[in-house]
N, C-alpha and C positions, 0 to 999 in steps of 0.2 A: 818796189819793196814795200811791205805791209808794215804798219805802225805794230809795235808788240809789245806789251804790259811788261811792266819791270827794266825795262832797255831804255840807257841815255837817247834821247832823241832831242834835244837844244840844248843849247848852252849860252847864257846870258850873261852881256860883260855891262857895268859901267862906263859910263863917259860925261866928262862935264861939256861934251863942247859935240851936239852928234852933226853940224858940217863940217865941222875937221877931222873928227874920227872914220867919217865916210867917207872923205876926200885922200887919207891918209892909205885906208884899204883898199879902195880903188885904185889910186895909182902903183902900191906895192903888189897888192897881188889880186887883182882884176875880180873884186870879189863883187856880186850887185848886190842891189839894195830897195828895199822898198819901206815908203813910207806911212806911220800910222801916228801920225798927229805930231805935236811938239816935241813930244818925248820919249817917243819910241821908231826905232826901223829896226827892219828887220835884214839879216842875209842872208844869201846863196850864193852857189856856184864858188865852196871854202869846203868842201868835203862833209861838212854837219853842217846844217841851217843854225842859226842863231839870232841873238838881236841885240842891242845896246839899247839901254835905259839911260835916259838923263838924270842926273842926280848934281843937286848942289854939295852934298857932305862930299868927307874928306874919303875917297877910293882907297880903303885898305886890301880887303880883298873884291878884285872887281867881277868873279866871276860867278854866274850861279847855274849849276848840272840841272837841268830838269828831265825828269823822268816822265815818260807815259805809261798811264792806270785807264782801264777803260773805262773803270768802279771807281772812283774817288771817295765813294763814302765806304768803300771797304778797305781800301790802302790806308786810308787816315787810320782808321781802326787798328789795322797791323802795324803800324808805326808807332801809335801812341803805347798797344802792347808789346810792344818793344823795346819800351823805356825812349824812342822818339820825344819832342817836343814842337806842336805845330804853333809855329808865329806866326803865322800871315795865315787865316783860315778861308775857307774857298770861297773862291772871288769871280768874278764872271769877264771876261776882255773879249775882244772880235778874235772869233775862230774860237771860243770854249771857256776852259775854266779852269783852277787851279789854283793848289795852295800849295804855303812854304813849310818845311820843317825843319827839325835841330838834330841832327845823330847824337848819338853819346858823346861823339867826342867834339860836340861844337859846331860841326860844317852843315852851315844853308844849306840845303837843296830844296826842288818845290819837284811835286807831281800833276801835271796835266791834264784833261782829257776832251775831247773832241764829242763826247756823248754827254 
């Protein structure tokens, strides 16, 4: 299956604790996992790849949709002219790049890209 511009492709939750959170998905529903430093793993084999972030604050909402852009500086552009709001601006992590934004009605999401 090919990555495709505009389409959910991860979904990122919160966790204060990521060897109990990994321990807890494992044994519920055999999901694996791979590790990228202190504060991040990633999963598969859960129907959508995803990852958990360690975070000290308090978990209100723990999840965040990320999209893939293959153009990040032209998605940010259609976002922001679309009354969007980007908080978190493009950032660079293993495997690519990616920034947060704010929809009108308040909800995180970030868009990724691998270019």
């Amino acid at each position: 299956m090919s990555i495709k511009d505009n389409h959910i492709n991860y979904i990122e939750f919160k966790a204060k604790d990521l060897d109990k959170i990994k321990k807890f998905y494992i044994q519920s529903f055999d999901w694996t996992f791979t590790d990228y430093g202190p504060t991040y793993i990633a999963f598969s084999n859960s129907g959508l790849v995803g990852g958990f972030e360690k975070t000290e604050n308090e978990i209100i909402n723990g999840v965040l949709v990320v999209l893939y852009h293959k153009n990040l500086d032209l998605i940010k552009n259609k976002i922001i002219e679309a009354s969007g709001k980007i908080v978190k601006d493009i950032f660079s992590f293993p495997g690519g790049r990616r920034f947060h934004f704010i929809d009108p009605s308040g909800n995180e999401l970030a868009v990724w890209s691998d270019k």
